[in-house]
Every structure is written in C-alpha cells, then in structure tokens.
KEKE-3310 file (N, C-alpha, C; in steps of 0.2 Angstrom, whole numbers, plus 5000, padded with zeros to 4 digits):
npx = (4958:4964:4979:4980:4981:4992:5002:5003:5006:5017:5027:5041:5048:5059:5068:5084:5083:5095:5099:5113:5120:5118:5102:5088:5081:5065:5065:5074:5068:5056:5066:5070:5058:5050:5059:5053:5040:5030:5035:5030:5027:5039:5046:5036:5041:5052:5054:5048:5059:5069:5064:5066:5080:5086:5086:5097:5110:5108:5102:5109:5111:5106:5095:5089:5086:5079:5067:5062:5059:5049:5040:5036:5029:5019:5012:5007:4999:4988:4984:4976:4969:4952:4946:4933:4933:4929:4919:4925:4937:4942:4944:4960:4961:4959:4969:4981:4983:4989:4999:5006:5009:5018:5022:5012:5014:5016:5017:5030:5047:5045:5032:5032:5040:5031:5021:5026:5033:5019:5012:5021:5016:5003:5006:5012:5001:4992:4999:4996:4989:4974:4969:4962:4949:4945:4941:4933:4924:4921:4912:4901:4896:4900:4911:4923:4931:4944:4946:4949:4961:4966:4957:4957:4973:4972:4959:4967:4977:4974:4968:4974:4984:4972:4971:4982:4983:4970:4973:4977:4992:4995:4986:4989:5001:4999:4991:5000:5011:5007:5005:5018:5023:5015:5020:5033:5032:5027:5037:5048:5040:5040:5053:5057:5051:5057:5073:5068:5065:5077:5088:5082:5079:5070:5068:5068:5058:5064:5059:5067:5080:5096:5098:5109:5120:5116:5107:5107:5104:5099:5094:5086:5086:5072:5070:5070:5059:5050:5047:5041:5030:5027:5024:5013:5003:5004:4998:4985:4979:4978:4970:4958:4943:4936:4919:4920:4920:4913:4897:4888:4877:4860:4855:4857:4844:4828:4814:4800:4793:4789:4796:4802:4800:4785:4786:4800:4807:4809:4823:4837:4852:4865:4883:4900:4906:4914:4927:4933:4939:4953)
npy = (5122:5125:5127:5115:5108:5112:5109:5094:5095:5099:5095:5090:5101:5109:5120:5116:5120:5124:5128:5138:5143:5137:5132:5129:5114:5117:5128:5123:5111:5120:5129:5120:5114:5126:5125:5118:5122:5133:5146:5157:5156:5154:5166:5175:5166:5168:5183:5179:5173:5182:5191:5184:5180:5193:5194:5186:5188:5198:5192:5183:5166:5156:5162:5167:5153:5149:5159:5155:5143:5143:5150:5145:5132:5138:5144:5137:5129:5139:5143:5129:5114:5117:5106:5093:5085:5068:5063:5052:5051:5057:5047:5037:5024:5028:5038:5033:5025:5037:5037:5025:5021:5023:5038:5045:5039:5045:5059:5072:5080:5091:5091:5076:5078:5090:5079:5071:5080:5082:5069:5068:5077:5073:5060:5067:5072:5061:5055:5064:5065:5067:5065:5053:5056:5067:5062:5055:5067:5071:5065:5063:5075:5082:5094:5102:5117:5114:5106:5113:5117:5103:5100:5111:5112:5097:5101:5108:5101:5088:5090:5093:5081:5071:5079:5077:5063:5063:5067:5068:5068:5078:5087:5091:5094:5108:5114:5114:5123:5135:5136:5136:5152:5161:5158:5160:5172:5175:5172:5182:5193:5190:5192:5203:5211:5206:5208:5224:5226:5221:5229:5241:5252:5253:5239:5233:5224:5220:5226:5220:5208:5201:5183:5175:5173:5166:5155:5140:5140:5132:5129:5119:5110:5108:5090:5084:5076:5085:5096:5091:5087:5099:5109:5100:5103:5117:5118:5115:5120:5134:5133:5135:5141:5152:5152:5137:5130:5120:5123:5130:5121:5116:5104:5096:5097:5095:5091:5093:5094:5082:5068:5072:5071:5075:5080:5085:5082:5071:5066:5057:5059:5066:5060:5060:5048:5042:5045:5039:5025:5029)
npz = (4935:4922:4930:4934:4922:4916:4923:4922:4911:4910:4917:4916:4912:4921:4932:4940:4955:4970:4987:4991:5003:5020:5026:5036:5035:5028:5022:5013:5004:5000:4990:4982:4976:4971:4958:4948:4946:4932:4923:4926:4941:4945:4945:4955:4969:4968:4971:4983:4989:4990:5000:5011:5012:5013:5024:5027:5030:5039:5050:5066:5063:5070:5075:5064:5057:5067:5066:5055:5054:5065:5060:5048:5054:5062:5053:5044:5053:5060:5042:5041:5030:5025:5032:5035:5052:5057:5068:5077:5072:5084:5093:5100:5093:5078:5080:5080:5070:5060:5068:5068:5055:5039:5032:5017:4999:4990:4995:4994:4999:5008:5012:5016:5029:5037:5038:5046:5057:5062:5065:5076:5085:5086:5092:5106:5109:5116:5125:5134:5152:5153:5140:5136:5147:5140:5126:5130:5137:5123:5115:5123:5125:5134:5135:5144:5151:5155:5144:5134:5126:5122:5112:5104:5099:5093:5082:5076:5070:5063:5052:5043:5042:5036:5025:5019:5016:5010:4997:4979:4970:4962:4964:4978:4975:4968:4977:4989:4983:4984:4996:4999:4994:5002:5014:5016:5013:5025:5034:5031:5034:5049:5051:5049:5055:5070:5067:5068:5078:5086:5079:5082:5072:5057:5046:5031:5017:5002:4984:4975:4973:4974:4970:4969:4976:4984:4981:4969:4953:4941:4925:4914:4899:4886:4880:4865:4862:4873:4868:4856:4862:4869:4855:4851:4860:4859:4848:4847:4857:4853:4839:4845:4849:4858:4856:4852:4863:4876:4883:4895:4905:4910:4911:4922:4929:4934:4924:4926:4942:4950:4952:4963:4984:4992:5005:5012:5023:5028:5021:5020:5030:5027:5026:5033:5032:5026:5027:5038:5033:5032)
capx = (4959:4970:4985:4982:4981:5000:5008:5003:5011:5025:5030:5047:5050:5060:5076:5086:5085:5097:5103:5120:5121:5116:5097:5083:5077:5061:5066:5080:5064:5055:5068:5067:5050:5048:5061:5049:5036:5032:5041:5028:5026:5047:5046:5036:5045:5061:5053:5045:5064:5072:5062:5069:5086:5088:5089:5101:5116:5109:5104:5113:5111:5102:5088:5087:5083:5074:5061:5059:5055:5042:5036:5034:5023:5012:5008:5002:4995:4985:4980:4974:4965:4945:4943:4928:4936:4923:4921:4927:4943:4947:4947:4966:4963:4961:4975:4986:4983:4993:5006:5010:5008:5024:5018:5007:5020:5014:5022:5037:5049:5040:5027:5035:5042:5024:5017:5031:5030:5012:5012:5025:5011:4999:5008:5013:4995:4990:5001:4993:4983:4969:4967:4956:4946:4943:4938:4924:4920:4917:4908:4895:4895:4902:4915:4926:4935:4949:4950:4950:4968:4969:4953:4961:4977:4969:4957:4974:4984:4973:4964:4981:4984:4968:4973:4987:4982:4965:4972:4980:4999:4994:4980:4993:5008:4998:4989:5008:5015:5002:5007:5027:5024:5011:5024:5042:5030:5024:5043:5051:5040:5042:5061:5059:5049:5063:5077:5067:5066:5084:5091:5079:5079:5065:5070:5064:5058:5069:5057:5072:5088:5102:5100:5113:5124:5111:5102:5108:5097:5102:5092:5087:5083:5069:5070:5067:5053:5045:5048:5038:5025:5022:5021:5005:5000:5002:4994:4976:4976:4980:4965:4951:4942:4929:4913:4919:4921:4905:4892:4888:4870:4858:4854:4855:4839:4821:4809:4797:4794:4785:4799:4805:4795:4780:4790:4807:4809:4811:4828:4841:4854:4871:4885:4906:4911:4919:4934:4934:4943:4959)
capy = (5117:5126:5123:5106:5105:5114:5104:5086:5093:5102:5093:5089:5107:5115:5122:5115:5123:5121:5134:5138:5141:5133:5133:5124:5108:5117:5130:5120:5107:5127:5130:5113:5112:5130:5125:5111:5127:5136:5151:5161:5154:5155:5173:5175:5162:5173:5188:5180:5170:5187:5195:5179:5180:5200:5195:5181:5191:5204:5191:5178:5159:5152:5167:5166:5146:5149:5161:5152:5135:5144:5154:5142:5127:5142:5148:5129:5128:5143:5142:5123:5115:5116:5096:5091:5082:5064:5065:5045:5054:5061:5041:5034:5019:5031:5043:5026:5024:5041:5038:5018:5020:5026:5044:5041:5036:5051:5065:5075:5082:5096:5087:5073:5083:5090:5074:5068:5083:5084:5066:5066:5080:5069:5057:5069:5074:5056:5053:5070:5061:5069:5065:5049:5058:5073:5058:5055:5068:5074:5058:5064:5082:5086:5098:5106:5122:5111:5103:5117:5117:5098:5102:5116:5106:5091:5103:5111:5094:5082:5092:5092:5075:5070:5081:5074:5056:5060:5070:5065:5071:5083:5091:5090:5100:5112:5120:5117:5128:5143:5137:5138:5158:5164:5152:5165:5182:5175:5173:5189:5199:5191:5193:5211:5212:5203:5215:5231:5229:5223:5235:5248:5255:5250:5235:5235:5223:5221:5222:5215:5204:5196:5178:5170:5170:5161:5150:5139:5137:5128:5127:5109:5111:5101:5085:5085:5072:5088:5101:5090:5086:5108:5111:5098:5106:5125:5118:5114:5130:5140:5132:5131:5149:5153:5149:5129:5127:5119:5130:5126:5119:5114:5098:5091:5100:5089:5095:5094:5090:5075:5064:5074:5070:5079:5080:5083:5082:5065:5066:5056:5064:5067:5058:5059:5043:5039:5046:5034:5020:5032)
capz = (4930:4918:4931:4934:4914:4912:4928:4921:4903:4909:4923:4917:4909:4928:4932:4947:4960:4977:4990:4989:5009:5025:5027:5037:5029:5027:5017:5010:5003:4997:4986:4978:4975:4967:4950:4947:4945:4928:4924:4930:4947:4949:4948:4961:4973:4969:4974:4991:4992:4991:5003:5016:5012:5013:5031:5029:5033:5046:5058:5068:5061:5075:5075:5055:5056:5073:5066:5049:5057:5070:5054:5045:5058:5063:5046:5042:5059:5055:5040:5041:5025:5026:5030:5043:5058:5059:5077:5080:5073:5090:5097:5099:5088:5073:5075:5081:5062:5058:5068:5065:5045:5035:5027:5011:4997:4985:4998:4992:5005:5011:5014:5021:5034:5039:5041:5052:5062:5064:5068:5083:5089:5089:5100:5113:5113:5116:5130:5141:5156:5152:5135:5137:5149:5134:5120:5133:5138:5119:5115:5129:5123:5140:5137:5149:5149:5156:5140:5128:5122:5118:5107:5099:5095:5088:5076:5070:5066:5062:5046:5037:5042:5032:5017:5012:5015:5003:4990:4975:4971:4956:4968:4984:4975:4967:4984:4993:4981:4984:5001:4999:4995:5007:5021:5012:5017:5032:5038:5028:5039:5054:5050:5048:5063:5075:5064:5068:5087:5088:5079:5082:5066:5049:5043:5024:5014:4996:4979:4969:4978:4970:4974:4965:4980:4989:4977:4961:4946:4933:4919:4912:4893:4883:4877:4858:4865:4875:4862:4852:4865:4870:4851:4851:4865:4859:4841:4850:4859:4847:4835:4848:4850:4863:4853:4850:4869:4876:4883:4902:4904:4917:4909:4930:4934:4934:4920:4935:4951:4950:4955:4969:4988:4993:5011:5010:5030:5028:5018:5023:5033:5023:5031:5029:5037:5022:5030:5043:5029:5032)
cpx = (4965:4977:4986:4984:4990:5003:5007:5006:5015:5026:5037:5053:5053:5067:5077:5087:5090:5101:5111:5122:5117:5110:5092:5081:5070:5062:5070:5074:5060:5057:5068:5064:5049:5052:5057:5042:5034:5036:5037:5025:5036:5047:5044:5039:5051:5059:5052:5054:5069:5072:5067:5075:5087:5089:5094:5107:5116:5106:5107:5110:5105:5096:5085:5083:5078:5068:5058:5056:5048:5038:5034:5027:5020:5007:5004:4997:4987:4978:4977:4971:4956:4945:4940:4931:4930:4925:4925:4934:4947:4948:4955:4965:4965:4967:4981:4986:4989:5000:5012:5010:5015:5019:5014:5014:5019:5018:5027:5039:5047:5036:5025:5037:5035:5024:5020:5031:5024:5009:5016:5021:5007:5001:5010:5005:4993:4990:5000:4989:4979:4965:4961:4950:4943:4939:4931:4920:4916:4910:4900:4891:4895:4908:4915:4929:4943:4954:4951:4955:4970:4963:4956:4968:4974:4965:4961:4977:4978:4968:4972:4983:4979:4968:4978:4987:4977:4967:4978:4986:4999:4991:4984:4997:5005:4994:4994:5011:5014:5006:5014:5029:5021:5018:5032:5039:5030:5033:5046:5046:5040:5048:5062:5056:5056:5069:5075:5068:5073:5088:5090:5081:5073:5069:5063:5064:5061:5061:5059:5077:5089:5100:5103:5119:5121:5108:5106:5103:5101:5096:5090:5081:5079:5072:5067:5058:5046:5045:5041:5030:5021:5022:5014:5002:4997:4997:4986:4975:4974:4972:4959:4949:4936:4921:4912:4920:4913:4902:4890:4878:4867:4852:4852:4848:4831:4817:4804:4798:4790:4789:4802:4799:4793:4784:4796:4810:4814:4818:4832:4848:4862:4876:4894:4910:4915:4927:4938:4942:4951:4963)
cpy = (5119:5125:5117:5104:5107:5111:5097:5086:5097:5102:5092:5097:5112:5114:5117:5120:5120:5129:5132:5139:5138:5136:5129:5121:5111:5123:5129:5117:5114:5128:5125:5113:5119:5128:5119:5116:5129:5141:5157:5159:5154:5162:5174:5171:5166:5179:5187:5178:5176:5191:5190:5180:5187:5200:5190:5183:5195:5200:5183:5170:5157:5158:5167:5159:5147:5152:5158:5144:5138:5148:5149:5135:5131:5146:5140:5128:5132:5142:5134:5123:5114:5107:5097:5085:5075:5064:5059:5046:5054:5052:5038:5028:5021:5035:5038:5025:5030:5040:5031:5016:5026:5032:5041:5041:5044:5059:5068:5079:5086:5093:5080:5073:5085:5086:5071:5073:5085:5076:5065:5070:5076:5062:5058:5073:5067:5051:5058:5063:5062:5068:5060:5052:5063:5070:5056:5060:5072:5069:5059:5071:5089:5091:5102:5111:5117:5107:5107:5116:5109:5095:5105:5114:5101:5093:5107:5106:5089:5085:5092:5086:5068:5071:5080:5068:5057:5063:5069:5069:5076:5091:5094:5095:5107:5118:5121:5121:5135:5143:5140:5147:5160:5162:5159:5169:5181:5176:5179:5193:5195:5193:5202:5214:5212:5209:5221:5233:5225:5228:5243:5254:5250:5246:5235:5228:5224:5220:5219:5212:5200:5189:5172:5170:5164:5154:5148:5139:5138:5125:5119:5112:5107:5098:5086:5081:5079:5094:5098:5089:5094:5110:5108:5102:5114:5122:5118:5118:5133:5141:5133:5139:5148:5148:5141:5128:5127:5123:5125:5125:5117:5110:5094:5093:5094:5096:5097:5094:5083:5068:5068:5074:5074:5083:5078:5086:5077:5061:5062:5062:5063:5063:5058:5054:5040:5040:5039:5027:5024:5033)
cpz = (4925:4922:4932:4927:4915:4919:4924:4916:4903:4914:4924:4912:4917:4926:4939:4950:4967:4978:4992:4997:5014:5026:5031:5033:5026:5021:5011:5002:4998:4991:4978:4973:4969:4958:4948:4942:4936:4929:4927:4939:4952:4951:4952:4966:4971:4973:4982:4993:4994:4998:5013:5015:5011:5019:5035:5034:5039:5053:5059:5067:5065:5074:5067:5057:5061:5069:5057:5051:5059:5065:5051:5048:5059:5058:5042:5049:5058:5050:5034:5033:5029:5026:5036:5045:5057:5067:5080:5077:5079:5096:5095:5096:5080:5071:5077:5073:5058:5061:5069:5060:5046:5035:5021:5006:4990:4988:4996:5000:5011:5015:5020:5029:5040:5041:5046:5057:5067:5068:5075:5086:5093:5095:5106:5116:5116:5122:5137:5142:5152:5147:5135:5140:5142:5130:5123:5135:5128:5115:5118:5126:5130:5141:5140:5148:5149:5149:5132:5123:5121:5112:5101:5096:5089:5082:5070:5065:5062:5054:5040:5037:5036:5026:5015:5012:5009:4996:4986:4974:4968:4962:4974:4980:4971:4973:4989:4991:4983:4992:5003:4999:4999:5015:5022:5016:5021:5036:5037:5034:5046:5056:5053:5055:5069:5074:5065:5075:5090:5086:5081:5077:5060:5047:5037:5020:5007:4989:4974:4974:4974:4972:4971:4969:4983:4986:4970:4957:4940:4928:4914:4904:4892:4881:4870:4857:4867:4870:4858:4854:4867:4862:4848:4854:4862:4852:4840:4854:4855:4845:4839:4851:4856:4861:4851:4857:4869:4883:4890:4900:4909:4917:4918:4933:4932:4928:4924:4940:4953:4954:4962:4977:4990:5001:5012:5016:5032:5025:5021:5025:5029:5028:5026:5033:5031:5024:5035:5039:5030:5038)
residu = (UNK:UNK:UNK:UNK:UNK:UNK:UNK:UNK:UNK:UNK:UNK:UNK:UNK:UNK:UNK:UNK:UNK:UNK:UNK:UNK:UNK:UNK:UNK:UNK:UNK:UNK:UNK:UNK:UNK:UNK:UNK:UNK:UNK:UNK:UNK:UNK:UNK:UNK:UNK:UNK:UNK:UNK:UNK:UNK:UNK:UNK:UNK:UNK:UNK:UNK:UNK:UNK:UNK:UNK:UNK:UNK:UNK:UNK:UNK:UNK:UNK:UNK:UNK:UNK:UNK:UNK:UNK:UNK:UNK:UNK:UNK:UNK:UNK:UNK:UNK:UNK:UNK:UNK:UNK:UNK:UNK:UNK:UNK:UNK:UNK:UNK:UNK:UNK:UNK:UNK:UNK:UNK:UNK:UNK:UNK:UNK:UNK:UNK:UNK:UNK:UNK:UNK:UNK:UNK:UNK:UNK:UNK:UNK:UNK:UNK:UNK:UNK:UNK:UNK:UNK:UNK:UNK:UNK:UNK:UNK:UNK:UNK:UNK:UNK:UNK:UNK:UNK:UNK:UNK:UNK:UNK:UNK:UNK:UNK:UNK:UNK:UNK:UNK:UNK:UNK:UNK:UNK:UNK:UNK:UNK:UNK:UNK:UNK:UNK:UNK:UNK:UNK:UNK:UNK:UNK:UNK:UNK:UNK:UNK:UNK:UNK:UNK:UNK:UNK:UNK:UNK:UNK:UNK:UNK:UNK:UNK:UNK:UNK:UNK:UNK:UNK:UNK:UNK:UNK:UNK:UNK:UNK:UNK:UNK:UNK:UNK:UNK:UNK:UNK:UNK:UNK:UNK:UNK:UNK:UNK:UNK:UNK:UNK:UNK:UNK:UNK:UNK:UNK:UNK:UNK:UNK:UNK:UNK:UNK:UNK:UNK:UNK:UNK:UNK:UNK:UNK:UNK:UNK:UNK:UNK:UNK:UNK:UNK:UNK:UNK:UNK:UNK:UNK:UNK:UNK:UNK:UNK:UNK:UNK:UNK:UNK:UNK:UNK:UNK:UNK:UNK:UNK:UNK:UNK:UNK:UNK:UNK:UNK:UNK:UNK:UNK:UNK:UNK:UNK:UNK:UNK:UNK:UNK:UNK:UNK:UNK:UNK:UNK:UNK:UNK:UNK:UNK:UNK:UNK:UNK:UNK:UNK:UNK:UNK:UNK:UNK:UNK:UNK)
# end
C-alpha cells in the first residue's frame, strides 16, 4: 500500500532515462521504465544495470543481445504470476481472443512487447496438429504423455496473458518493476557465466560501475505545482502518529453461530469463471 500510495503521488517526480549505446528493445524499454521509479528504487536498478553492462564491452554484440533476450523470456517464463488457468481457457475460441484483440491500452512498452511475444506463442501452439486433439483430451481428463509439452507451454504463457489484461496500470507497473530487477540479475549472471567458460577465467560481478557512458539521466525538476503537492503530502505525514491510525478489528466475525448452517457440506462450490469475460 505504502508504494502504491508514493507512485500515484510522485508519478511525475523521475529523471529521464535513455541508453547511450545500442541495446535490445527489452533492455532499451528497462532503462526507461526505472527513471520513472523513486529515488530509492533507481539505486537499485543502477546497481542491477551496472552488473549488465560490465559485460557490455567484453563480449561480442550478437552474444550480449542474444543472452539478454533468452534471459530475459525465460526469467518471465519462469517466474509466471500466480493466475489459475479456467480450464475453457485451453479452447481456441478463448485464446483466439488474445491474439485478435490489440494488447490492453493500459500497457507500457515492456509490457507491450510481452504481450506480443507471448501472443505470437500462442499462435504457433495452436497451429501444432495435435493441439485440438490435447483440448479433448484435457476436457476428458484423458491425458497423454504425448501431450505434455503443449500443457506445459500453455501453463507458462497464458497466466501472464491474463495478468495484464486483469490488472490495473498502477497494480501492473509496480510488480514489473520488482520484475525489471530480478530480469538485470538474472541476465548479469548468465553473462558472467557465458564470460567465465569463454575465457576461462572468473568473470566478476561489479558492486559499483560507471554508467554514464552507457546511460543518460537527466533530471526533470519539480513543478512549483508538485513541490506544492509533496509538501501537503509530507505535512499529513508528518502530523499522524502511530496511535491516530485505526486499530484493526474483527468486526467481520458472527457474534455466534446461529446464522451459519448446521451442515456446511452443502456450501456452494466457489467458482473463477469470471475470467472467462476476458
């Protein structure tokens, strides 16, 4: 809560970021996204961008872009969001839905990107023979070994396909960002990895790096307007102490049990077809 609170009221307080060399689009979109950040969230993203660009120079262009791409798709692959698949998901009329609708209109570039690569997946799974055959037999609860791997795909893609259609832009750039660092590490050490068994010597990790060859940051001052709006802001902090905050309670609980049923076998059964509208 407390981040969502300081991104809705310091959303136009960032620097510009842009890299100063030739980068994949996805890192390129990275750098972006982090001066948008507070100031304690650039620090970080400086230290993961540092740890990526200390291998700018020691390996050749085409292996830098190659293993930040593959680092980057199998680290979102990976680590998927928590969203349950409805199983009428896995019919082609529904994911025909993901990939003849634009992206959602709330996406920023990052994101953008995702979705469009995530969809053109799902249309080369769609067009395996075998797919239709897979949609029946899951439907039956007849699975096959055969069809394992076009299971295992569709439970990868299709839970981030979901999560940024349901979730709001606020809600969406604040768990991408957490993502954009974990995504830096995940490629720095593949980097380092790739760099140790070609040169066959330790490739190291930097905990400090220049990156003012590599990266601009420019600075964008406040507006008299937002100056005026962080010192409301900081004035009802300030004044509000522990003891005026309200006190949690468990006002939702029954004084008895009287209304609750004697047999509660009978309950109806919980259901998330609400998904389905998407």
């Amino acid at each position: 809560m407390i981040k969502l609170f300081i991104l809705l009221f310091c959303q136009n307080l960032f620097s510009a970021w842009a890299p100063i060399k030739d980068v994949p689009f996805e890192l390129e979109a990275i750098i972006k996204s982090a001066g948008s950040g507070d100031l304690e969230y650039q620090e970080k993203a400086k230290v993961s961008l540092g740890k990526v660009f200390n291998f700018y120079n020691n390996l050749e262009k085409k292996d830098f872009y190659y293993i930040f791409k593959v680092s980057t798709y199998k680290y979102l692959l990976r680590e998927k969001p928590e969203t349950r698949i409805p199983v009428n998901y896995f019919n082609s009329p529904f994911l025909n839905k993901f990939i003849r609708k634009n992206p959602p209109t709330h996406l920023q570039d990052f994101e953008k990107w995702l979705w469009s690569a995530l969809v053109k997946d799902v249309d080369l799974i769609m067009r395996d023979p075998n797919y239709y055959r897979f949609v029946e037999a899951k439907k039956k609860n007849e699975m096959k070994d055969s069809f394992a791997i076009l299971d295992k795909k569709i439970r990868l893609i299709i839970p981030w396909l979901i999560f940024m259609k349901t979730q709001d832009k606020v809600e969406l750039e604040i768990y991408m960002r957490e993502s954009y660092l974990k995504i830096l590490d995940h490629a720095a050490i593949n980097m380092k990895i790739f760099a140790t068994l070609k040169e066959k010597a330790n490739a190291k990790l930097p905990l400090k790096f220049d990156l003012s060859p590599y990266i601009s940051i420019k600075k964008s001052e406040p507006t008299k307007k937002e100056d005026k709006a962080i010192d409301t802001i900081n004035s009802i902090v300030k004044d509000i102490t522990e003891d005026e905050l309200p006190k949690p309670t468990d006002d939702w609980k029954l004084d008895s049990d009287e209304f609750l049923p004697k047999d509660d076998t009978e309950l109806p059964t919980p259901v998330d077809d609400w998904l389905n509208e998407f």
